[in-house]
KOLTITI-199890 format. One record per residue (C-alpha): residue in one letter; x negated, y negated, z. Coordinates in steps of 0.1 Angstrom, whole numbers, padded with zeros to 4 digits, always signed. Layout:
N
AXYZ
...
This chain:
616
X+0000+0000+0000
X-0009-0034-0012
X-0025-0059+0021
X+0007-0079+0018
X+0000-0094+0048
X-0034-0112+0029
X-0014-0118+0002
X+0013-0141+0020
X-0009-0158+0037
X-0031-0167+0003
X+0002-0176-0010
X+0013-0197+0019
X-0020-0216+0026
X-0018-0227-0015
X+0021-0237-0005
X+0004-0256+0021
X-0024-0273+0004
X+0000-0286-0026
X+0027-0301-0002
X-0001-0319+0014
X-0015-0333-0016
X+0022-0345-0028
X+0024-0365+0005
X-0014-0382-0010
X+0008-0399-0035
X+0015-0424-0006
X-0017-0435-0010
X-0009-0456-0036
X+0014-0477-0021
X-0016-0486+0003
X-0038-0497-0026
X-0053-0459-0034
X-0046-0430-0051
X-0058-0414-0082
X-0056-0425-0117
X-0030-0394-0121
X-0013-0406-0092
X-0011-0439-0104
X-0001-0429-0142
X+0031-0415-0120
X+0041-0442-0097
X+0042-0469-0131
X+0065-0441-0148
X+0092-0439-0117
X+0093-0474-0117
X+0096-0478-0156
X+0126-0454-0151
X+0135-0472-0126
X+0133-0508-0141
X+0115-0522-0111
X+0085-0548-0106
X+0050-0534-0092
X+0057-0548-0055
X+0046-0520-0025
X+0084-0521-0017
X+0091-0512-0046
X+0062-0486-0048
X+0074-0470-0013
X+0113-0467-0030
X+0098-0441-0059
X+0078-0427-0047
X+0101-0417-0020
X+0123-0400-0043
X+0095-0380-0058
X+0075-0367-0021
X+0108-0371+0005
X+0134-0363-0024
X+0157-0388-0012
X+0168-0423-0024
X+0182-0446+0002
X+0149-0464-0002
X+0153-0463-0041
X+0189-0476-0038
X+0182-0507-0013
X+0151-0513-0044
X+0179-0517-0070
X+0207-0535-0045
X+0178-0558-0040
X+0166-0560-0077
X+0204-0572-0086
X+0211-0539-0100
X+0250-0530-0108
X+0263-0502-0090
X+0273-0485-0127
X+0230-0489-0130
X+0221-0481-0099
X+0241-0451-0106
X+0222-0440-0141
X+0191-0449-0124
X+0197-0422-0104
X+0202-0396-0127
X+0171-0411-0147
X+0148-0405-0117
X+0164-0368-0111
X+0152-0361-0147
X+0119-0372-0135
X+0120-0355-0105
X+0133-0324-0118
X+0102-0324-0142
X+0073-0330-0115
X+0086-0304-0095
X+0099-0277-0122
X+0060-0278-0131
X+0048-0274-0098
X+0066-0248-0093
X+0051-0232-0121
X+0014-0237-0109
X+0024-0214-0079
X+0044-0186-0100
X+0005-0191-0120
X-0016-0185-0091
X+0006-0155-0077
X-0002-0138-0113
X-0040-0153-0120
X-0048-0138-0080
X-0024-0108-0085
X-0002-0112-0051
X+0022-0094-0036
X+0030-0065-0063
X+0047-0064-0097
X+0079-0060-0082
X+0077-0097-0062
X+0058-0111-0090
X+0087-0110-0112
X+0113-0111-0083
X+0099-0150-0084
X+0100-0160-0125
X+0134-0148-0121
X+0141-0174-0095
X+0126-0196-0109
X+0145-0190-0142
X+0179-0189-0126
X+0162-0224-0110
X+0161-0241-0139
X+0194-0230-0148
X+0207-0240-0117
X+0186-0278-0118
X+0198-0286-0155
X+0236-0277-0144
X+0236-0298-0112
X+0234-0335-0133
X+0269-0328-0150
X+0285-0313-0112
X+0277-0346-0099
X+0288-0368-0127
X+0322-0342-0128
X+0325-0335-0090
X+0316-0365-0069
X+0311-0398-0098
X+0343-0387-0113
X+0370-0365-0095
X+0360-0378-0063
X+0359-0413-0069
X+0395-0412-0088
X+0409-0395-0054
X+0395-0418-0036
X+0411-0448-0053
X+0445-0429-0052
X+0448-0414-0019
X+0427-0437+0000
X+0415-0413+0030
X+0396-0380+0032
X+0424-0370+0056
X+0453-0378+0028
X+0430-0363-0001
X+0427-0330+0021
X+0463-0330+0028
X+0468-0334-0007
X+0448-0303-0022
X+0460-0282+0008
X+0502-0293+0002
X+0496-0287-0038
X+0476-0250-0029
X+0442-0262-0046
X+0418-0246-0019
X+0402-0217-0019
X+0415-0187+0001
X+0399-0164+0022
X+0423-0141+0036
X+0430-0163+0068
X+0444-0186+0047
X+0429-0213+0037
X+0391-0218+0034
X+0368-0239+0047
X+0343-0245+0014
X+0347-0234-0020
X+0330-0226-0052
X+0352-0244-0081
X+0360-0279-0098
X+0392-0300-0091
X+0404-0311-0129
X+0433-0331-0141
X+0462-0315-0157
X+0473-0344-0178
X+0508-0345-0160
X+0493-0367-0128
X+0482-0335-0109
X+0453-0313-0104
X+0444-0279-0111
X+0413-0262-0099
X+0390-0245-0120
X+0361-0218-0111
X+0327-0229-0114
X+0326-0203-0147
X+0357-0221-0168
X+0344-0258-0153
X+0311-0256-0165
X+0311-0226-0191
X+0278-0233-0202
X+0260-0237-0173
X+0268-0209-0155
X+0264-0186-0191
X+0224-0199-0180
X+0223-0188-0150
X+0239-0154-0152
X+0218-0147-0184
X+0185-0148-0159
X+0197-0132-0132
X+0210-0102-0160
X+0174-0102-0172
X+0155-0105-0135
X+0180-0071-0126
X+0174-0053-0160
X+0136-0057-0153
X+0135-0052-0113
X+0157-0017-0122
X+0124-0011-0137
X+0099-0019-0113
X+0092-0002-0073
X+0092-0025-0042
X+0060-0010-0028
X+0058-0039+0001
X+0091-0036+0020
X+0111-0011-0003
X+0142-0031-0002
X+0146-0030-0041
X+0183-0012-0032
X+0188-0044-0010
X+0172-0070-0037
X+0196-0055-0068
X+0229-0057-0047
X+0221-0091-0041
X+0213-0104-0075
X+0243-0084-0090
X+0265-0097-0066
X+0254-0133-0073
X+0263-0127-0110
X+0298-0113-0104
X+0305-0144-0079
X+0287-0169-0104
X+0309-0158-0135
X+0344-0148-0119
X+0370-0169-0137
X+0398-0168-0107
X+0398-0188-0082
X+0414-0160-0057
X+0388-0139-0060
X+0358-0163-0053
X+0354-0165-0017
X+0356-0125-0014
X+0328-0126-0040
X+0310-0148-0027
X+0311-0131+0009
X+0301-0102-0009
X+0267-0127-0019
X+0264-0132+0019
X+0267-0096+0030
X+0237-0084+0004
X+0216-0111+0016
X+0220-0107+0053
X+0205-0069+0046
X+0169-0086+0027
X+0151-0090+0057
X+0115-0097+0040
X+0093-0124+0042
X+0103-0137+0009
X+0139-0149+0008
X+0159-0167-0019
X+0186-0190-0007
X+0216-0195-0032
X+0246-0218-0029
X+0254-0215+0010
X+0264-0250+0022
X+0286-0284+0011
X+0271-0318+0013
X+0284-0341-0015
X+0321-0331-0018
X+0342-0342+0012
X+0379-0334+0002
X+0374-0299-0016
X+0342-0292+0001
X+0323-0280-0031
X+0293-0256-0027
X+0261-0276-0034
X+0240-0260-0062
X+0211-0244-0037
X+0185-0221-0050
X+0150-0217-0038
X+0124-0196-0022
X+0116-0197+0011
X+0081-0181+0026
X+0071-0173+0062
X+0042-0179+0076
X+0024-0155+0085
X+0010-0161+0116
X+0043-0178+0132
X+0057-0162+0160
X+0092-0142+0151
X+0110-0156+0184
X+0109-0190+0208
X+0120-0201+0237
X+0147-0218+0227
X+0172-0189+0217
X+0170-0174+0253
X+0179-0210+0271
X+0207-0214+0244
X+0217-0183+0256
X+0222-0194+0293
X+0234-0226+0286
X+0262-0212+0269
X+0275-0191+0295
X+0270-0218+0322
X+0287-0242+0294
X+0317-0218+0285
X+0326-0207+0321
X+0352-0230+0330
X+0369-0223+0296
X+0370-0188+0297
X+0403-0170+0293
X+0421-0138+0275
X+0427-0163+0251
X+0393-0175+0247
X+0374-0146+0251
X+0375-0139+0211
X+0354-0176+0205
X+0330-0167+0233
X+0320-0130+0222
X+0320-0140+0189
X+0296-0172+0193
X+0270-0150+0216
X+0275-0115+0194
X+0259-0136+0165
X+0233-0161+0187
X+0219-0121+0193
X+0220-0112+0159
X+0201-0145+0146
X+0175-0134+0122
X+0150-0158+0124
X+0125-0170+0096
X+0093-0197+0104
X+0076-0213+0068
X+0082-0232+0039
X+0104-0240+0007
X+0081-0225-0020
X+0102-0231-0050
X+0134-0249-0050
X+0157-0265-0075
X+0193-0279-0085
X+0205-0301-0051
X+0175-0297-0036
X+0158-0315-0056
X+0179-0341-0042
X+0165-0331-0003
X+0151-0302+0016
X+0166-0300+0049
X+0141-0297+0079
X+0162-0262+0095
X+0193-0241+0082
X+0213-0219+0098
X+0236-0197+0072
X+0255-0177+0060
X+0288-0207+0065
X+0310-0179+0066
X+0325-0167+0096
X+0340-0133+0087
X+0305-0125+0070
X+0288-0137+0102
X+0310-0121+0129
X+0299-0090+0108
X+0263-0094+0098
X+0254-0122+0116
X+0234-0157+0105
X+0201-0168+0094
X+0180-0197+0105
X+0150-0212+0089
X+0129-0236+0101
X+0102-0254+0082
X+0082-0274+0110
X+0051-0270+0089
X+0067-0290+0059
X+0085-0313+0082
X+0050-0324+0102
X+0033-0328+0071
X+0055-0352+0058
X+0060-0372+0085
X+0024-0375+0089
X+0017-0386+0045
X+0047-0416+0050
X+0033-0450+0054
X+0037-0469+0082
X+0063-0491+0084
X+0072-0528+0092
X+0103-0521+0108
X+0093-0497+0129
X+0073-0516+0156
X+0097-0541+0152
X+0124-0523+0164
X+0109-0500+0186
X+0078-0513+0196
X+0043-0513+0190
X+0037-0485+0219
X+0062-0470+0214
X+0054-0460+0176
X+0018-0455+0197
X+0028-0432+0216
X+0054-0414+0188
X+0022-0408+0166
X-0002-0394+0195
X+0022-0363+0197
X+0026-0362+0151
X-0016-0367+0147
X-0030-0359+0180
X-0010-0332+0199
X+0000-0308+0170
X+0014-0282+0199
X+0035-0305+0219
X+0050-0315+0184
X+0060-0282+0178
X+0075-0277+0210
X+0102-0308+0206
X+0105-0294+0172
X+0118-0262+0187
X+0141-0280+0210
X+0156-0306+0188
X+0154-0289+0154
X+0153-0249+0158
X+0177-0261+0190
X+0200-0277+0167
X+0203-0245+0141
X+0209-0223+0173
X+0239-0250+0188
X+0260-0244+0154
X+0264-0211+0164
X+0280-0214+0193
X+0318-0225+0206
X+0325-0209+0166
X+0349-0179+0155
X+0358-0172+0119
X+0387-0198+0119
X+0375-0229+0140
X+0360-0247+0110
X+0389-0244+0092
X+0413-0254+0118
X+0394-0284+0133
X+0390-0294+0092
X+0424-0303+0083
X+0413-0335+0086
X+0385-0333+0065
X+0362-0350+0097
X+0348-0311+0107
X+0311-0316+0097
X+0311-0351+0110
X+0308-0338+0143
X+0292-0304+0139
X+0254-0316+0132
X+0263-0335+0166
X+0275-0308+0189
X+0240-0287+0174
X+0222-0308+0184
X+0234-0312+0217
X+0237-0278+0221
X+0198-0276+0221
X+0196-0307+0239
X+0213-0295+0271
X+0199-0263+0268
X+0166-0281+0273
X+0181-0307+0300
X+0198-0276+0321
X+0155-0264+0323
X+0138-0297+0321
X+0102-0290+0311
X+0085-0325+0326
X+0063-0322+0299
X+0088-0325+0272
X+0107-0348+0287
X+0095-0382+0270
X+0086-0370+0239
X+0117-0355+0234
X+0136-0383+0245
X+0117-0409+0222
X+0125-0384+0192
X+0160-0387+0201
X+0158-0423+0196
X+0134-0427+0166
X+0162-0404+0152
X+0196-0420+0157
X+0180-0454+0150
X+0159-0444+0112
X+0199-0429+0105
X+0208-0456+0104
X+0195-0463+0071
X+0219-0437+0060
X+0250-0455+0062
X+0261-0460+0026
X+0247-0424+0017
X+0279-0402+0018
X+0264-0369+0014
X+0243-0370+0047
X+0272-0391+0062
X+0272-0357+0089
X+0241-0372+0099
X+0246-0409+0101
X+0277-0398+0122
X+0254-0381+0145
X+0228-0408+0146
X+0261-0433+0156
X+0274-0407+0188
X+0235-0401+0197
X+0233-0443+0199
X+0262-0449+0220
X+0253-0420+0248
X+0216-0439+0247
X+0231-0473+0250
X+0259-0465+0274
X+0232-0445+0297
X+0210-0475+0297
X+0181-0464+0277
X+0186-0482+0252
X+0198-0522+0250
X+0203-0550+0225
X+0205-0587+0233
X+0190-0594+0196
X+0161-0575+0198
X+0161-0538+0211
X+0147-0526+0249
X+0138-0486+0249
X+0141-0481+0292
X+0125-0448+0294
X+0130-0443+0331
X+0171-0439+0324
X+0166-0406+0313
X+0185-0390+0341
X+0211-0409+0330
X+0206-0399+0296
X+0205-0364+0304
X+0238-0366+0326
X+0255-0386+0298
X+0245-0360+0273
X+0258-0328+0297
X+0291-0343+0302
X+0297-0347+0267
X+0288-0315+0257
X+0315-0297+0283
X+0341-0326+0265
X+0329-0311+0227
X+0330-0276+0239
X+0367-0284+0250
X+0379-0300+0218
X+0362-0265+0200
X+0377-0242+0224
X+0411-0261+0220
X+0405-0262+0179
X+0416-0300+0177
X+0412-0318+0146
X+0374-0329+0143
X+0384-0367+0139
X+0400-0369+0172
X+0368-0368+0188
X+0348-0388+0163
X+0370-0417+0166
X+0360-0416+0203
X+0328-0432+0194
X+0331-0442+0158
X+0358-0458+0134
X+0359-0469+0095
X+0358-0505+0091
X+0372-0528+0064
X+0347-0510+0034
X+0351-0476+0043
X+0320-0471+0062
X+0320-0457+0103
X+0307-0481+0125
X+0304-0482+0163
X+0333-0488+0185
X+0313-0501+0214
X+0304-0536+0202
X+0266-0533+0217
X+0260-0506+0196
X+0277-0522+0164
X+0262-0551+0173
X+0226-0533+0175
X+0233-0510+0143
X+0246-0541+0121
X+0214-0559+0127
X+0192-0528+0124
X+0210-0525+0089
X+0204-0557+0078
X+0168-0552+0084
X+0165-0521+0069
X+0181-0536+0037
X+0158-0568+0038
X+0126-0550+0046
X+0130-0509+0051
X+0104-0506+0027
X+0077-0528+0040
X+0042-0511+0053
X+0026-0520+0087
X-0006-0539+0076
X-0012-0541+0110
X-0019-0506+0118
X-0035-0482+0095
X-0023-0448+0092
X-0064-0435+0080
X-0070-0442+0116
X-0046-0417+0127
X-0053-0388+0102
């Protein structure tokens, strides 16, 4: 048998190296870089049709090493751009994008053949991929122009909120079903019908053409793996269910039959238990009203030499049972042995993206916890990934930024940057809290019909990515490691305030929601206050900590009690006049209106007065 073992870590250390040298690209926004790098940054902001300024430069090349483009938009707000060019700028950069990465990808799929990795099998396991990739990354252009710039934006002018637009498809039977009724995601396109209604179409009769791609490579990657011998892990059975199940769900016509099939996807993959996985469509971002599955598709790689557990799962654990106690009935017991069955079933998986395409060339997240599907979880149970290796390095290539010590502080930024450059294991450790933390919290207070329920108002994920993240939180607070105590807390903080800058972004709009809740338990605590510039009190973090344990017995409540997500939302947040959440308790609006206009007037300008080559 081959040395896999070598052979991943080869592979990963190249993964590594590459990432790194994409975050070097920042390097010309600080005067430096190479002449490649440079030919690259004048390109993006060709494309985009901006002026050489460093704002400007830290906007593109953004897009290109973070994959985001909050940064990019505020560049083309500010340049006078209209929103129907802001909007083809977008798409003009994703070509871009998709082209710097598709051929980086390709450089590793070269250097796992030129060094003869892994075995034949895994070899073409990954050009596969990567062919159903490219598949998948020229079809996700045309569902965001159809999806969210077109059906989206016409229900939103005709129904006004997400609430009425879900009421809407649920009254008129345009959701996907699942067997409990109706489901909580789904894998098709809402159309027209020409007679003032909609009808719903499956991904396959939407977009014929695209998915005709994409199950054309994954028929060839089957025909030739049918050929070919797992000799690292012999899970080629496992590997050839999984494909063939992606190309029944993929090209099935009716939209009745699309959730079983994709469970179906879910179930195969929850038997690959290798170190190489491939992550297909899983989750919804974009699409609030018919909650769309996002066009995912990568591979992710473990590293080798991570541990396979951490602490955090076992004080999860308690903290659930201490948490759930004074809920616990007959009636209840279902949500409680369903939520702990699958925290002990959690397969775990420490790395990196190696290849990835279609939405996420549009962002990586930093952690996932999958399958979304109950019934397939309460079954098989859930994944989670976590890629603090990825998430270090790019928080260590970004430029230093203005903003930052003005809000926060010179020392405090100081001391946020001794843990990222100079205490690599103490970083890791608030990782695990906050981040692998937060990917063990979704699990819990969940059965296979909560989502759904607390959803009818569309407001659901608004205020899951906050109860995961407190459910690591007070894990962390019911042990209070002294060590991890500041750090952890100043993370928290650094957080919710750099979300902020996600206000008007409405497919991480989970996120900014989060950020808004984390802000008003800091301000109403006392660690944080605003009387025109911001104060950071670190010595209220027992009142932090209180604040944030009493929530999260209020949270559990609402998900035992399967009330509609909004209800609790609107304790902390509410839409203003333009459609965008804001604050209820005026300090905190007051604090996140002017950390918005700053971020609109400067979010892009470096710190000359520090410099980050100090720190690396």
């Amino acid at each position: 048998m081959q040395d896999y073992e070598k052979d991943l870590e080869t592979l990963y250390m190249y993964i590594t190296k590459e990432h790194q040298r994409l975050g070097q690209l920042y390097a010309v926004a600080e005067g430096g870089g190479s002449d490649e790098d440079k030919a690259l940054c004048a390109q993006l902001l060709d494309v985009a049709g901006l002026e050489p300024r460093t704002e400007n430069i830290v906007a593109v090349l953004g897009r290109v090493v973070g994959l985001r483009d909050e940064s990019l938009v505020q560049a083309l707000v500010q340049a006078g751009k209209s929103e129907e060019e802001i909007t083809q700028t977008k798409h003009a950069m994703y070509e871009v994008v998709r082209e710097v990465y598709h051929a980086r990808h390709e450089a590793v799929l070269y250097f796992v053949e030129d060094n003869a990795l892994l075995d034949a099998f895994y070899r073409r396991l990954l050009w596969g991929v990567h062919e159903v990739g490219v598949a998948l990354s020229a079809w996700q252009p045309r569902w965001t122009r159809m999806i969210i710039e077109g059906v989206n934006e016409r229900l939103k002018k005709r129904y006004g909120t997400t609430g009425a637009v879900v009421a809407m498809l649920a009254q008129n039977g345009l959701l996907e079903k699942d067997g409990k009724g109706d489901a909580d995601r789904s894998y098709s396109v809402l159309v027209e019908d020409g007679e003032g209604g909609y009808e719903s179409l499956a991904y396959a009769e939407g977009f014929p053409e695209e998915v005709a791609a994409v199950a054309a490579a994954l028929d060839a990657l089957i025909e030739d793996l049918e050929n070919l011998e797992d000799t690292l892990f012999d899970q080629k059975e496992a590997w050839l269910t999984y494909f063939e199940a992606l190309r029944l769900a993929f090209t099935e016509t009716h939209t009745r039959q699309l959730i079983p099939l994709w469970q179906n996807v879910d179930r195969a993959w929850m038997h690959i238990t290798t170190p190489l996985q491939v992550g297909h469509p899983l989750e919804y971002y974009e699409d609030h009203y018919k909650k769309a599955v996002a066009l995912e598709w990568d591979v992710r790689l473990c590293n080798p030499k991570a541990l396979r557990e951490v602490k955090v799962k076992a004080s999860v654990k308690r903290m659930y049972a201490r948490a759930f106690a004074p809920f616990l009935t007959p009636a209840t017991q279902n949500v409680y042995e369903k939520s702990l069955a699958n925290l002990e079933r959690v397969q775990l998986y420490l790395g990196r993206p190696a290849l990835f395409y279609g939405a996420e060339l549009n962002g990586l997240f930093s952690a996932q916890v999958v399958p979304n599907d109950e019934t397939v979880s309460q079954a098989l149970g859930k994944k989670i990934f976590a890629f603090a290796d990825n998430v270090l390095d790019s928080a260590r290539a970004k430029p230093f930024l203005e903003i930052q010590r003005d809000v926060l502080g010179k020392a405090f930024m100081h001391e946020e940057r001794t843990v990222m450059f100079r205490q690599e294991a103490l970083w890791h450790r608030v990782y695990e809290v906050s981040t692998i933390g937060h990917e063990f919290g979704h699990v819990l207070w969940m059965d296979e019909t909560t989502e759904a329920v607390m959803n009818a108002d569309g407001m659901f994920k608004n205020i899951e990515e906050f109860k995961a993240t407190l459910g690591g939180l007070v894990a962390f607070f019911e042990e209070d490691e002294e060590a991890l105590r500041a750090p952890l807390l100043r993370d928290t903080i650094k957080r919710s305030v750099g979300l902020i800058g996600w206000m008007k972004t409405p497919e991480v709009q989970p996120y900014y929601c989060e950020g808004l809740m984390h802000l008003h338990g800091l301000f109403e605590s006392g660690v944080l206050h605003f009387d025109g510039a911001l104060h950071v009190r670190m010595e209220h973090y027992e009142k932090a900590k209180q604040w944030y344990q009493t929530c999260y017995q209020s949270l559990g409540e609402h998900y035992v009690a399967k009330r509609l997500a909004g209800e609790f939302l609107n304790r902390y947040v509410v839409l203003d006049e333009t459609g965008v959440f804001v604050p209820k308790a005026q300090e905190v609006r007051a604090f996140v209106e002017y950390y918005w206009a700053l971020y609109c007037l400067k979010g892009r300008t470096i710190d000359t007065e520090e410099n980050r080559a100090d720190w690396m």
